[in-house]
C-alpha positions as CSV (number, residue, x, y, z in Angstrom):
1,X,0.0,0.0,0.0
2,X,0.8,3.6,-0.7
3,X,0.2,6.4,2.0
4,X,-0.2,10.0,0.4
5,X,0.6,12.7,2.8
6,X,1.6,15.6,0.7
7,X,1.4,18.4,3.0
8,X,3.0,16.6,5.6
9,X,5.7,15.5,2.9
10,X,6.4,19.4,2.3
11,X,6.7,20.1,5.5
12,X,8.8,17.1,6.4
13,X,11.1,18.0,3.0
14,X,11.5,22.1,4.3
15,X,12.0,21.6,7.8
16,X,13.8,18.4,8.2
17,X,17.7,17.8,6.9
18,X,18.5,14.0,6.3
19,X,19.1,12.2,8.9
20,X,18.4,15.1,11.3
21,X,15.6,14.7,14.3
22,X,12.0,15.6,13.7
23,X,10.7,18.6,15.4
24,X,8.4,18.1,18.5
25,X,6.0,20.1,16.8
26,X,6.0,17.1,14.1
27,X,5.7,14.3,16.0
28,X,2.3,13.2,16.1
29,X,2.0,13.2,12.3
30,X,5.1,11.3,11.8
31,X,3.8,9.2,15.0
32,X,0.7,8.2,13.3
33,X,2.9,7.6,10.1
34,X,4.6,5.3,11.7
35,X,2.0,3.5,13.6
36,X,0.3,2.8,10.0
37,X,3.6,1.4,8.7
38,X,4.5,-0.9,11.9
39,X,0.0,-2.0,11.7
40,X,1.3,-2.8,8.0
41,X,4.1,-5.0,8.9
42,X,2.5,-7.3,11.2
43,X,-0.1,-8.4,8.9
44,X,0.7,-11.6,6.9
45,X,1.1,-11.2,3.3
């Protein structure tokens, strides 16, 4: 599956250098982000 987030993407892409931390003000977007991903990879494929 494909997650489109494109405003979050901008934002991510302007405020965040590679390998840089995400700014608390970010974190419960990328949170959820990452909750969706780790739901994806405990279902059986």
């Amino acid at each position: 599956p494909t997650v489109e987030d494109r405003p979050l993407a901008r934002l991510l892409h302007r405020s965040v250098d590679v390998g840089a931390y995400v700014p608390p003000e970010l974190y419960q977007a990328v949170a959820e982000l990452l909750a969706f991903v780790y739901r994806l990879k405990g279902e059986p494929r």
